[in-house]
C-alpha positions as CSV (number, residue, x, y, z in Angstrom):
1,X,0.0,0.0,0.0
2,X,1.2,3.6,-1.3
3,X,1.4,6.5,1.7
4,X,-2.2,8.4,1.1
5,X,-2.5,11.3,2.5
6,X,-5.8,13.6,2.8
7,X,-4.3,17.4,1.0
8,X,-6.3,20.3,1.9
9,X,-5.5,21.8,-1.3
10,X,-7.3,19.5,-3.0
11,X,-9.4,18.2,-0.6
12,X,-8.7,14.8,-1.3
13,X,-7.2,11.5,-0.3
14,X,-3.6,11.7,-2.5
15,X,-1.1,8.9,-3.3
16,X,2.0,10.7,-1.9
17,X,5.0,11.1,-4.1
18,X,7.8,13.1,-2.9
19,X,9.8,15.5,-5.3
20,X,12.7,13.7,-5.2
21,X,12.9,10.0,-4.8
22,X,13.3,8.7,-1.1
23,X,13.8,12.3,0.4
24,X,11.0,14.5,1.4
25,X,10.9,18.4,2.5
26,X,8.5,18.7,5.8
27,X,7.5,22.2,6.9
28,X,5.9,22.9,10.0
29,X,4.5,26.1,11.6
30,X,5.5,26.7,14.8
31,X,5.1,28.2,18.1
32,X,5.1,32.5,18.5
33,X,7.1,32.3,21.2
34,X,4.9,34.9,23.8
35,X,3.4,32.4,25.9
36,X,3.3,28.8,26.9
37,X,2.0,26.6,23.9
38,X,-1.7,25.0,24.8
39,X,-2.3,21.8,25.1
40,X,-4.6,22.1,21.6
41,X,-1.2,23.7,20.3
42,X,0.2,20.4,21.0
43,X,-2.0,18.3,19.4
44,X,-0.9,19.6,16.1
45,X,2.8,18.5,17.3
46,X,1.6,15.4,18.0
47,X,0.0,14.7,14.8
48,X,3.2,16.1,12.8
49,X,5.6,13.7,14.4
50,X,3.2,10.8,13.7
51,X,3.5,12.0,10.2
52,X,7.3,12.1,10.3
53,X,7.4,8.7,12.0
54,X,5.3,7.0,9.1
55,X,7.4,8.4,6.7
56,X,10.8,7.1,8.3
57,X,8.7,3.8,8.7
58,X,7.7,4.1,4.9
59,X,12.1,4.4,4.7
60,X,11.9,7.8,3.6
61,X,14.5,10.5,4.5
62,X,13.2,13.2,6.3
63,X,14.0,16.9,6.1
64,X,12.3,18.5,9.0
65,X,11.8,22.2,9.6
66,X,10.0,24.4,11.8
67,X,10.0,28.5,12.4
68,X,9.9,30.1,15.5
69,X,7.6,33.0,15.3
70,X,9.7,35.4,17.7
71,X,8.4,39.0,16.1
72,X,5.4,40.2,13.7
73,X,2.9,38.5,14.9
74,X,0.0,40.8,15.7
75,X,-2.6,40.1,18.3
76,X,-5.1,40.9,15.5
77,X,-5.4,38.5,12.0
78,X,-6.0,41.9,10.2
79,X,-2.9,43.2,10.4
80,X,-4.1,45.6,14.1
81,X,-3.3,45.4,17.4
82,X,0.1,45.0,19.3
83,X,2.9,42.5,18.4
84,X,2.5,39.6,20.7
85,X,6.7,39.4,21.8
86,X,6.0,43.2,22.7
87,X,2.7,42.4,24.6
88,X,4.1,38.8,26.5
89,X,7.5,41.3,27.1
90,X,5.2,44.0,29.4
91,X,3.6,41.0,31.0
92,X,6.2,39.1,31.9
93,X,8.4,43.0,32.6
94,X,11.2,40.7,30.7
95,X,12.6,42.0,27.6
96,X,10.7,40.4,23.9
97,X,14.3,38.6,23.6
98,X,14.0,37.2,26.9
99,X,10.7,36.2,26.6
100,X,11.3,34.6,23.3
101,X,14.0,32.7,24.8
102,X,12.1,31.4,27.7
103,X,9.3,29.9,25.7
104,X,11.2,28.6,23.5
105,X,12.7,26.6,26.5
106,X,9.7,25.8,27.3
107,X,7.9,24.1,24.2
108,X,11.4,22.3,23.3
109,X,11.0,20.6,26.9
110,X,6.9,20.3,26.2
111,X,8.0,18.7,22.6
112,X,10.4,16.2,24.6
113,X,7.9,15.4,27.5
114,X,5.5,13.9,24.4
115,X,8.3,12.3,22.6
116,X,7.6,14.3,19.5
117,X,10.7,14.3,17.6
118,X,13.0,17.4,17.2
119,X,13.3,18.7,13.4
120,X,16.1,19.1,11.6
121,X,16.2,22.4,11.2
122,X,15.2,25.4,14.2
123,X,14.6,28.9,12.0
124,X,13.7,31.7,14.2
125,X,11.9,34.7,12.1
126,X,14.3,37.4,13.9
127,X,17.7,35.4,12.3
128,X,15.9,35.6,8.9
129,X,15.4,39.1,8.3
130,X,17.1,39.8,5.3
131,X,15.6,37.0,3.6
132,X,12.8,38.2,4.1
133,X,13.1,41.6,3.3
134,X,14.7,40.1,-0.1
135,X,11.2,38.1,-0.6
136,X,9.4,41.3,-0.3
137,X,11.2,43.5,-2.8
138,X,10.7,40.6,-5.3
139,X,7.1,40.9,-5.2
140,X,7.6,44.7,-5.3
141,X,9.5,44.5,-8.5
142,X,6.4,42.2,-9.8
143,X,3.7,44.8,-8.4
144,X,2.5,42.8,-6.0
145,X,2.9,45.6,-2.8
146,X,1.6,48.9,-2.2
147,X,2.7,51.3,0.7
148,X,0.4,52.4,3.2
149,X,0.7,54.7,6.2
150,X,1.7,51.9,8.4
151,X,3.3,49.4,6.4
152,X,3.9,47.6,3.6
153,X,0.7,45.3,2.2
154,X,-0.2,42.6,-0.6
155,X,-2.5,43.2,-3.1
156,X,-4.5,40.1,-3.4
157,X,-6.5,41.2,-6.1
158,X,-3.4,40.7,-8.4
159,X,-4.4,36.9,-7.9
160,X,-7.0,35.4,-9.9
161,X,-6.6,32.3,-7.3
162,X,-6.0,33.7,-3.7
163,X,-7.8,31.7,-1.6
164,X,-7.8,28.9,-3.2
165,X,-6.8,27.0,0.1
166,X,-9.7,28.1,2.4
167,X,-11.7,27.8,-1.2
168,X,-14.0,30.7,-0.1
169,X,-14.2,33.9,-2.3
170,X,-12.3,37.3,-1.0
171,X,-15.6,38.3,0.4
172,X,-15.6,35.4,3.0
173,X,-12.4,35.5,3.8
174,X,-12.0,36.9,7.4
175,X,-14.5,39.6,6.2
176,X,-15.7,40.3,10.2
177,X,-12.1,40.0,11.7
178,X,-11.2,43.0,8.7
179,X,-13.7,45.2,8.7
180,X,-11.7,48.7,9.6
181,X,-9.3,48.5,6.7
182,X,-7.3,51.7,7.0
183,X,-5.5,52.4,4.4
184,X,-5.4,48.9,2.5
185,X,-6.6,48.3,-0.6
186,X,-8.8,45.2,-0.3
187,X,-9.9,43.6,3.0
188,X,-7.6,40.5,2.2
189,X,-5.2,42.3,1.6
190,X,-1.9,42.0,4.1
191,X,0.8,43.4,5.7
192,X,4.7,42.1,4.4
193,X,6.3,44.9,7.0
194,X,4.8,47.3,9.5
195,X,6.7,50.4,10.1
196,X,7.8,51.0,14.0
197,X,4.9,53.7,15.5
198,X,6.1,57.2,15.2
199,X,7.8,58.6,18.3
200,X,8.1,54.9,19.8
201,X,11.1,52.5,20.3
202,X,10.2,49.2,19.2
203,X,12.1,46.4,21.2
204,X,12.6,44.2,18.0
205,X,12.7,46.4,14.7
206,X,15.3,46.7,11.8
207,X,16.4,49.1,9.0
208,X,14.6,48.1,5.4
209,X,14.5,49.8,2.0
210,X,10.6,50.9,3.3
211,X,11.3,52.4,6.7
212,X,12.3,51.5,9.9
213,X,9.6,48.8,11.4
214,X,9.9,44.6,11.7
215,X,8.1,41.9,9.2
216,X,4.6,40.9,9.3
217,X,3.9,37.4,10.4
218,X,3.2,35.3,7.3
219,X,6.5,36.3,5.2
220,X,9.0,35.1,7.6
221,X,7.4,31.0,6.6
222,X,7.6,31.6,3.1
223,X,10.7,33.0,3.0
224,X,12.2,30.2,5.7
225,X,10.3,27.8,3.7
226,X,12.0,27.8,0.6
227,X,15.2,28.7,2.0
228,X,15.8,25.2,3.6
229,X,13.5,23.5,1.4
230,X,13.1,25.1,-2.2
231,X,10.0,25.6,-3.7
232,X,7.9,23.8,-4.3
233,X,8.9,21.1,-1.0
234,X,7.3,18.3,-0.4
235,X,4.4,19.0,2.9
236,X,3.5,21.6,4.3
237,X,1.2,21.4,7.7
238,X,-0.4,23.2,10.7
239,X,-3.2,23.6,12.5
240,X,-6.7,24.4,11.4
241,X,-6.9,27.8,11.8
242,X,-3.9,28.5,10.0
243,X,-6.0,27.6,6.5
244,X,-8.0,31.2,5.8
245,X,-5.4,33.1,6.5
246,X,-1.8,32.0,7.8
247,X,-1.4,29.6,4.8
248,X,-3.6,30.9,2.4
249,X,-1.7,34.4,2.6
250,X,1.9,32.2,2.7
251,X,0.8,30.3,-0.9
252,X,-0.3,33.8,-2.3
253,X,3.4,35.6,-1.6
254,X,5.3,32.7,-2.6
255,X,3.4,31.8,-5.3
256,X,3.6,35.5,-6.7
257,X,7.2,36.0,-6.4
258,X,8.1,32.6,-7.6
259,X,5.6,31.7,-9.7
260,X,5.2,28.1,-9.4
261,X,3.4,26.0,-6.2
262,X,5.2,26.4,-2.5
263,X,4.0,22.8,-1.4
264,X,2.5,19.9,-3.0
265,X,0.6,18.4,0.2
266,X,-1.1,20.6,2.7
267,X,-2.0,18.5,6.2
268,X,-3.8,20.2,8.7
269,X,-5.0,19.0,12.4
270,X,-8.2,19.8,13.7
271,X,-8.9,21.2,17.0
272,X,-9.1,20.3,20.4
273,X,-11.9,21.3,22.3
274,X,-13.2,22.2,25.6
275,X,-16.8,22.5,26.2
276,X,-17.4,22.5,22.4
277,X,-15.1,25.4,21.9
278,X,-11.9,25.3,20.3
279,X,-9.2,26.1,23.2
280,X,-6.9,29.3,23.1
281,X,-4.6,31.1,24.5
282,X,-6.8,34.1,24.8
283,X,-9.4,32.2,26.6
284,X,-10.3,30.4,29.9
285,X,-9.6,27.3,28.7
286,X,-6.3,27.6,28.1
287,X,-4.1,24.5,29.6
288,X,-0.4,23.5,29.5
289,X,1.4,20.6,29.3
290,X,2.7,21.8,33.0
291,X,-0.5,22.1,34.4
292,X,-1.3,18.4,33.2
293,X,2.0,17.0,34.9
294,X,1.3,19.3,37.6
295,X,-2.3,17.1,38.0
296,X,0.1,13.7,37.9
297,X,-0.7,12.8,34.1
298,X,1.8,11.4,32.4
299,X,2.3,13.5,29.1
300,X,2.6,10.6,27.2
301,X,-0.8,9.7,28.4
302,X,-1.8,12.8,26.6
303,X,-0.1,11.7,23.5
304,X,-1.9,8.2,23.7
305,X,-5.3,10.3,23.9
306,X,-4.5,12.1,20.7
307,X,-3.7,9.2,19.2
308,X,-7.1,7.5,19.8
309,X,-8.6,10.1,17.8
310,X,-8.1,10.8,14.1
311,X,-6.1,14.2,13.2
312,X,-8.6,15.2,11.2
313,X,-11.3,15.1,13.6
314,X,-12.5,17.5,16.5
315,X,-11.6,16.3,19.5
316,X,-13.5,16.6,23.1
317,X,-10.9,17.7,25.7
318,X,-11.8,16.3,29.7
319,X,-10.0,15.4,32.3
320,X,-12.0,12.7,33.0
321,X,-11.0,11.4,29.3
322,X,-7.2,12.0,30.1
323,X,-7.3,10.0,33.2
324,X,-9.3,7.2,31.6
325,X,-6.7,7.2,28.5
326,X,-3.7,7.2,31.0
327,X,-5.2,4.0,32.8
328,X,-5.5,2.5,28.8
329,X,-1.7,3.4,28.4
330,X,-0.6,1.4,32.0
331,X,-2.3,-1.4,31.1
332,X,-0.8,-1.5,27.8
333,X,2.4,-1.3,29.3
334,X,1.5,-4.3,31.5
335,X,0.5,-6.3,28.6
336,X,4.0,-5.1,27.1
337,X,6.0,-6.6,29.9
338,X,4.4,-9.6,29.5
339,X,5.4,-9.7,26.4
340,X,8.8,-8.9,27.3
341,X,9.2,-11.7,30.3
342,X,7.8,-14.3,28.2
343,X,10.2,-13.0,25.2
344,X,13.3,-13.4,27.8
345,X,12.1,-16.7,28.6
346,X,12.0,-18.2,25.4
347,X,15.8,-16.6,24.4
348,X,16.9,-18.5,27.7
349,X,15.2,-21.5,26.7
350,X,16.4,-21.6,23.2
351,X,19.8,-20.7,24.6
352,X,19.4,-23.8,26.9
353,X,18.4,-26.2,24.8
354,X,20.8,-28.3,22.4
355,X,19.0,-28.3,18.8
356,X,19.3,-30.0,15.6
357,X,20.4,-27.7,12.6
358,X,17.7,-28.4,10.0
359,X,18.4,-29.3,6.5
360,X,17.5,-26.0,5.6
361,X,20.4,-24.0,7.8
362,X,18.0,-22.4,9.3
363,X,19.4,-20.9,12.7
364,X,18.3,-19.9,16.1
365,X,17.2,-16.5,15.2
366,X,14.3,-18.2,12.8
367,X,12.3,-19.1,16.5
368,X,11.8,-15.9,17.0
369,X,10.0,-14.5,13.6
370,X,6.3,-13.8,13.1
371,X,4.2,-16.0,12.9
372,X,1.8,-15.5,10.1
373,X,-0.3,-14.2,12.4
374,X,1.7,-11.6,12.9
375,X,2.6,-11.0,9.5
376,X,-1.3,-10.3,9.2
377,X,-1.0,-8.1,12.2
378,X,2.2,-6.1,10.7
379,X,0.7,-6.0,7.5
380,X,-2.5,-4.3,8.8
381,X,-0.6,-2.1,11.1
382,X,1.1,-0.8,7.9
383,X,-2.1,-0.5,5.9
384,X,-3.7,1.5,9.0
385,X,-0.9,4.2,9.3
386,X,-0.5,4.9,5.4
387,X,-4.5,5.4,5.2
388,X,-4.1,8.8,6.0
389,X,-1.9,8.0,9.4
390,X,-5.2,6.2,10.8
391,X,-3.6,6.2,14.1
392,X,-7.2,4.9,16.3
393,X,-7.1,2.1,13.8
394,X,-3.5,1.4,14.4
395,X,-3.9,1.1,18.1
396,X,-6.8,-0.9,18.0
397,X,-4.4,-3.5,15.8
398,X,-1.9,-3.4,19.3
399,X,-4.7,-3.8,21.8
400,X,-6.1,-7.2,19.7
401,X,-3.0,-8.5,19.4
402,X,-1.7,-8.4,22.8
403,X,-4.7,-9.7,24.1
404,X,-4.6,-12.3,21.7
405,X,-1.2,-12.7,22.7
406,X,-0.4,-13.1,18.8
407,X,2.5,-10.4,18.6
408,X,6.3,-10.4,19.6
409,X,8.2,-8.2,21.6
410,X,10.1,-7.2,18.3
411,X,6.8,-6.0,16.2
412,X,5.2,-4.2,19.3
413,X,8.4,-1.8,19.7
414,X,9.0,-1.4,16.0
415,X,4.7,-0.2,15.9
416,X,6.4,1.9,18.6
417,X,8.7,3.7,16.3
418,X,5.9,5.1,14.5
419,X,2.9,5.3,17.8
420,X,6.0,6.6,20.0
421,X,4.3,6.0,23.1
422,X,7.7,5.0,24.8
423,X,6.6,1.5,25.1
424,X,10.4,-0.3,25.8
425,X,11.3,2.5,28.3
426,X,8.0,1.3,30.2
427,X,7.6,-2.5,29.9
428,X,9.1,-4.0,33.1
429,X,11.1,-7.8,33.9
430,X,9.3,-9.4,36.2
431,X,12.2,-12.0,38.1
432,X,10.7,-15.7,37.5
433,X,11.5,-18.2,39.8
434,X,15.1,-20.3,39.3
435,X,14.5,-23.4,37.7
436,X,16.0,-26.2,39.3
437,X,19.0,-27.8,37.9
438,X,17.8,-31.4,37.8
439,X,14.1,-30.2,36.0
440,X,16.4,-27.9,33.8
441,X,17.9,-30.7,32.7
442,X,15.0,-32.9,32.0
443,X,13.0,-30.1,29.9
444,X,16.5,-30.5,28.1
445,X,16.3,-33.7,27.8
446,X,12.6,-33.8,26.4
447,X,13.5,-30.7,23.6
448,X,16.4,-33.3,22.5
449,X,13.8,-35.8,22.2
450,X,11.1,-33.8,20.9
451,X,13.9,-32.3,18.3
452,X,14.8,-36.0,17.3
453,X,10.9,-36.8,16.9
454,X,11.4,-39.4,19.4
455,X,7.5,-38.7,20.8
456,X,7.3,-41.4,23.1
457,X,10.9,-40.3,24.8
458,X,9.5,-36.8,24.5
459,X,6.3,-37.6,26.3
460,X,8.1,-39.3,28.8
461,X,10.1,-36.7,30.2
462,X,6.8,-34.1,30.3
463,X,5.4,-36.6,32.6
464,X,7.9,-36.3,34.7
465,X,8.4,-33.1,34.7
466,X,4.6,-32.8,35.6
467,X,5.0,-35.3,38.3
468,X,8.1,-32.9,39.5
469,X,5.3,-29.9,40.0
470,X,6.4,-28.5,36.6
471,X,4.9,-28.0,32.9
472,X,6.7,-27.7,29.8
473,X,5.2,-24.5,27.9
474,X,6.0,-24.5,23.3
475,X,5.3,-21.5,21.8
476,X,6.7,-20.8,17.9
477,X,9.3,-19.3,19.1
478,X,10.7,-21.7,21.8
479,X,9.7,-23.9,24.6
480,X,9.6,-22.5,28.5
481,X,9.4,-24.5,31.6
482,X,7.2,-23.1,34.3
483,X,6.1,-24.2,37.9
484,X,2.6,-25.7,38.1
């Protein structure tokens, strides 16, 4: 089965095909650095590295990048209000570089606590300032910007296609959130740099051809974008909310300076929410990884509640949910250490035992691969993550097959690689009681027989190992002897 994935832009299930053979370009949105990310921010993270993972799994190489929003980022979507670093700077009475470092801190350790993978690449908008003042003369030279009293603004009406994303018309996109205009042309229309306010020191701000003043929010991805990946790259993703206006606003610069597509996938995740509304940082229901720990839940549990949920559905946020999916993830753990003290067994007992070499040279490392059982299992498991990363699917596969007890140590850690709920840092050895020499030596005795075919010899010594207080336990992959 091919990787499908579900692309926003066309708003349908697509075979993926990377640019280049066996290499893909990944770029994620990520965090304005103001404030602590949510736990909603997070479940956009979560869904990215599951995308990353299936991709590594699928033998891919990965380029991985993701932007730190660190200035331009208004507290209003039509181009008004305050920058947010300025804003969280007064809060917090630190300085917006101080504040920008702390939170980025902050959601690298929240990234770590849910095993989400680090990229490749860390680009913070504030070291990329002269690309991006470079992007924006290009599409000045084109005629794509106009100058206004406080900045410098896109005209989308030079595009026959903006919107094409969101796939509303200009009049429905973000009409209400744009009503007072100012000076701009069109309400769509958007700001590429905002001049510093007369009279006022801006903490972050730089020297441009335009005037004095720092970049507006969506040129710093495009210009990051196609720095480390080239245009087009493979995938593009982010949350949600980033599709009437973020990313629809990033596709129309890049698109207009380059003139050819900035990604070929878009992959969004939908939102969690509280109380049937969407959770943000501007309102009540705003919650941190830290205040989750700070409740004893494992953040991993988190993770494993994501995951029971596809990324393209809403998702109902409780606490009562969390604690209910972090009492899933313990027992799943236990089943895994079954798993892993019946998988020491067997190596012992194989280890132990004196064996035939078949005709066929097979050697010892054959008792331990799947079953075809397992195959089926693997093969479904695979199936289930390249449907459009059908994670619920996938973890229903794990749950079947450790109660079925029809999967190996080895398959449920390399499912791990892609669920990355930190499985073989949590499964646990149970110490087994010492065998005896004397009934160590007669479950010897009986796999030489049974190895030779010699039943009757075979049966023999299982009877007295039964009369001893001890059974003799086969499985495909070995033979254990265990106290009755």
């Amino acid at each position: 089965m091919s990787l499908l994935l579900y692309n926003t832009l066309s708003r349908k299930i697509e075979e993926f095909k990377p640019i280049k053979k066996n290499k893909v370009g990944m770029y994620c949105c990520g965090p304005t650095v103001y404030n602590y990310a949510h736990i909603g921010n997070l479940r956009t993270y979560i869904f990215e590295d599951i995308l990353k993972r299936v991709l590594k799994y699928d033998n891919f190489k990965v380029k991985h990048v993701i932007n730190i929003t660190d200035v331009g980022h208004l507290t209003s979507d039509a181009d008004e209000g305050e920058d947010k670093m300025e804003k969280g700077a007064r809060r917090e009475g630190k300085s917006a570089w101080e504040i920008a470092d702390f939170f980025i801190k902050a959601f690298r350790q929240d990234i770590a606590d849910l095993n989400i993978e680090e990229p490749d690449i860390w680009c913070r908008a504030t070291d990329h300032i002269k690309e991006q003042i470079k992007l924006i003369k290009k599409l000045e030279k084109k005629g794509f910007v106009y100058k206004t009293a406080d900045g410098i603004y896109f005209d989308t009406s030079k595009l026959s296609d903006y919107g094409k994303l969101s796939r509303l018309n200009k009049d429905e996109l973000m009409v209400g959130a744009r009503v007072e205009i100012g000076g701009k042309k069109n309400p769509t229309d958007f700001a590429l740099w905002k001049f510093s306010p007369v009279l006022q020191k801006r903490q972050m701000e730089w020297k441009s051809p335009w005037g004095i003043g720092f970049p507006g929010w969506h040129i710093e991805c495009s210009a990051m974008s196609i720095k480390y990946l080239g245009q087009p790259f493979d995938i593009h993703c982010g949350g949600i909310d980033h599709i009437p206006v973020h990313h629809t606003n990033e596709i129309a610069q890049s698109e207009a300076a380059e003139e050819k597509p900035l990604a070929n996938f878009w992959l969004h995740g939908e939102f969690l929410l509280t109380d049937k509304e969407k959770m943000a940082k501007s309102g009540e229901n705003f919650l941190t990884l830290q205040t989750l720990k700070q409740k004893n839940i494992n953040p991993i549990a988190y993770r494993y509640f994501v995951l029971q949920t596809h990324y393209r559905k809403q998702l109902n946020f409780s606490l009562e949910a969390l604690e209910a999916a972090q009492s899933g993830l313990r027992h799943l753990y236990h089943l895994s250490s079954g798993i892993q003290n019946k998988h020491a067994l067997l190596f012992n007992s194989v280890l132990s035992f004196p064996r035939k070499r078949e005709s066929n040279n097979t050697d010892i490392d054959s008792r331990f691969r799947g079953n075809d059982k397992e195959e089926t299992i693997e093969k479904n498991f695979y199936d289930a993550i390249n449907n459009d990363l059908d994670t619920p699917a996938a973890l229903a596969l794990v749950w079947t097959a450790l109660k079925d007890k029809t999967i190996s140590l080895r398959t449920l850690l390399k499912f791990d690689e892609v669920l990355g709920l930190k499985i073989k840092e949590n499964i646990s050895e149970k110490k087994e009681e010492t065998i005896p020499a004397e009934i160590q030596k007669l479950a010897d005795e009986r796999n030489s027989a049974r190895a030779e075919k010699n039943w009757a010899k075979s049966d023999e010594y299982r009877k007295k190992l039964e009369d001893a207080g001890y059974k003799i336990e086969d499985d495909p992959r070995g033979s254990r002897v265990v106290k009755i």
